[in-house]
N, C-alpha and C positions, 0 to 999 in steps of 0.2 A: 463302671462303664464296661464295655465288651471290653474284652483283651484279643489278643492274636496269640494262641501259645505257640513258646517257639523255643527250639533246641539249638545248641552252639557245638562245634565239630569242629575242635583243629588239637595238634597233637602239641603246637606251641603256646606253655602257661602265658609268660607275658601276654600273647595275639589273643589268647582267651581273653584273659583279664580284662583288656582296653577293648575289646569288641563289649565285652559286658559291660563296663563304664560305659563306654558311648550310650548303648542302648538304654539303659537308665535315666537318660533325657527323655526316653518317648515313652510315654503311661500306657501307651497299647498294646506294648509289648511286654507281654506274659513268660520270662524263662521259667522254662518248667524242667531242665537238664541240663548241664554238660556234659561231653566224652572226648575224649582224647585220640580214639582210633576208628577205623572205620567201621568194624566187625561191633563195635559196640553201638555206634551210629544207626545201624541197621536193628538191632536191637531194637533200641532205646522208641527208636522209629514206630518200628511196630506195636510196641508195648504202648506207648503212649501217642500214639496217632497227633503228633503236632501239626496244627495249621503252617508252621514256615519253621527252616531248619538253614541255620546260617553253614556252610560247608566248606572245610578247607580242602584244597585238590589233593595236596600230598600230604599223607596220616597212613601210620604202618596198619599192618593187616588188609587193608582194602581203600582204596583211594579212594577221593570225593562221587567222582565219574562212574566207579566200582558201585558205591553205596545206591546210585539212582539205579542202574542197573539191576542191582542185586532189588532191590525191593521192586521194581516190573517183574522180574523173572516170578518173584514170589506174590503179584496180583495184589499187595498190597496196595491198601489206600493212599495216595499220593499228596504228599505234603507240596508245599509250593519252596524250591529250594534258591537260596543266594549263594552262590562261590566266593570265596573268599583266595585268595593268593599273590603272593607274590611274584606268578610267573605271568606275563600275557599273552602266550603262547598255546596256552588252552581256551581263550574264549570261542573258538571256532566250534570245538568240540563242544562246548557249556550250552553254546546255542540251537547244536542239535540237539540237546538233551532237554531243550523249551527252560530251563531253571530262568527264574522273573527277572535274575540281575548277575550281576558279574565286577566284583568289588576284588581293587588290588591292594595289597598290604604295604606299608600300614593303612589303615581303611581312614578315610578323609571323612570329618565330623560332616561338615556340609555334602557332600556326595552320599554318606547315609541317611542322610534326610532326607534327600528325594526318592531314595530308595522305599525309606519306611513311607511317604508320601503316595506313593504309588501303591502300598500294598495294602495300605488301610484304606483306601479308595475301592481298591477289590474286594476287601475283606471284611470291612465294615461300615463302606456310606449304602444305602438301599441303592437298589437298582432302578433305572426310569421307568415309569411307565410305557408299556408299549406302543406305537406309533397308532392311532388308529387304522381301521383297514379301508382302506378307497371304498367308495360306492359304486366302482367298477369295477374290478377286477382285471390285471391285464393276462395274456396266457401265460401258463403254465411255463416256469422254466425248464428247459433241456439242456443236459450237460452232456457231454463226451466221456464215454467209458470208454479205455482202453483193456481187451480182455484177448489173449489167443489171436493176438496179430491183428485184432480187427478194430475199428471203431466204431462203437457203439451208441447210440442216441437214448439216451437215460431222462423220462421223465422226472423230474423235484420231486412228485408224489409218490413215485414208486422205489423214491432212494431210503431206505432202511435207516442207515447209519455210516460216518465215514470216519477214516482211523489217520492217523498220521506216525508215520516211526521212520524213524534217521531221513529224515523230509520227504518222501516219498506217502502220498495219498492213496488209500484205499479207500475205494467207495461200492457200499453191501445193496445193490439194488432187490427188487422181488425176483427178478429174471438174470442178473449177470453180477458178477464181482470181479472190479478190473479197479485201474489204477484211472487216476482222472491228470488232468493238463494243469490244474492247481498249483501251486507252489508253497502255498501255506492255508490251515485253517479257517483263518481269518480270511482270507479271500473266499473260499468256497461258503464260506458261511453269508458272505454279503452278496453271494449272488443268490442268495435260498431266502425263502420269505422267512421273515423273524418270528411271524405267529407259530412257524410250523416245526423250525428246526432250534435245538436248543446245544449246546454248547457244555452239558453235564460234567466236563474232564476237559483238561488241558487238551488230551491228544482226540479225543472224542466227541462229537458231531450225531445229535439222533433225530430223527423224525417222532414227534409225541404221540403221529398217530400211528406206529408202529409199536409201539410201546405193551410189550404183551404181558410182563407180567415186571412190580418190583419187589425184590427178593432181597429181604433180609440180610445185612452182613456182618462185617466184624464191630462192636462196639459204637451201634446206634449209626452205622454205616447201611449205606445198600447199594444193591446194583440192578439192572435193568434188564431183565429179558426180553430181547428183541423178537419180531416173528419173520425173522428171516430164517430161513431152510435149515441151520444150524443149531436155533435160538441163541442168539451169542449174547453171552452177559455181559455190559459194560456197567464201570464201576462210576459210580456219581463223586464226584469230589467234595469235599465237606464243605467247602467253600456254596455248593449249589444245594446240598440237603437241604439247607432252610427253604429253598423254594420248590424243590420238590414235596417236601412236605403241605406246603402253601398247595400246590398244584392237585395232589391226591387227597388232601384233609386225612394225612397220615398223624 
């Protein structure tokens, strides 16, 4: 059956060990590493591009927090990450960093079950088929750019692509690049038709017919040349390759 590979991150042997036990109940999880510190974490990451990477906050050389960061600075391919700790004073942080969950130690057998319930959901039931499209069509949505003090009236059709980093939306029009009134992804994406705008990446949002070129990446990865004035490359999360592949009969 599919598996989800997945790497384990904390610098305490016990909290490894019983996070691997637990895990061991659910067949769909694939360990394919462990590491002890965060500088190997990042590593380990990259070398082996895991679908979900269980992550403890504090681990010498680079913290849990460090490790997401450090692998955006370097445009790697983005695994789907769970925090693990003892502390509950970083979930504020965990949440700006989008990681799917946020598990306190010692990790609760039934609390990881909803965990792993949720990810094999994402990660391994097919996706719906799409809504059919009305026989009428209603107009065109417009959203508000904020760009250079002004507010901007931004067609749906003429929006590129939109970003999200430390909760803060960018949205790449053909004419303006400003911040939108959004507050999350998910909201800006249910007000965009779902034929049009697809959901590539956690923090990324693209219009398909902007889609100008897709460009080869690390290890059976790719990414998305936009045709916005920049071409900005957005990376496709491994989790959506299969349907991009589906999409272009790559």
């Amino acid at each position: 059956m599919p598996t989800i590979s997945t790497i384990l991150a904390d610098d305490e042997p016990l909290a490894l060990d019983e996070l691997a036990y637990l895990l061991k109940e659910h067949v769909e999880i694939e360990i394919v590493a462990t590491v002890s510190d965060g500088l190997d974490a990042v590593d380990k990451i990259e070398k082996l591009e895991p679908d979900l990477v269980f992550l403890d906050v504090q681990m010498p050389g680079l913290d849990g927090l460090g490790v997401i960061n450090r692998l955006r600075e370097h445009q790697a391919p983005q695994p789907a990450f769970v925090l693990c700790t003892a502390y509950e004073q970083y979930a504020l942080e965990a949440f700006k960093a989008e990681v799917v969950d946020y598990l306190l130690k010692p990790v609760d057998r039934d609390r990881l079950a909803l965990t792993i319930a949720r990810l094999r959901r994402s990660f391994l039931e097919p996706e719906p088929a799409p809504a059919p499209i009305p026989a009428v069509s209603s107009a065109p949505a417009k959203l508000i750019v904020r760009s250079g003090g002004r507010n901007w009236i931004v067609d749906a059709s003429d929006i590129v692509y939109a970003t999200i980093d430390d909760g803060l939306i960018t949205v790449v029009a053909a004419s303006v690049e400003g911040q939108s009134n959004y507050k999350t992804i998910e909201e800006l994406q249910s007000a965009l038709d779902p034929g049009l705008f697809w959901r590539v990446h956690r923090s990324y949002l693209v219009n398909v017919n902007r889609i100008k070129e897709v460009v080869p990446w690390f290890k059976s990865s790719y990414q998305l040349r936009m045709d916005d004035k920049r071409g900005s490359e957005i990376p496709v999360s491994r989790v959506q390759t299969k349907r991009l592949r589906a999409l272009f009969k790559l």
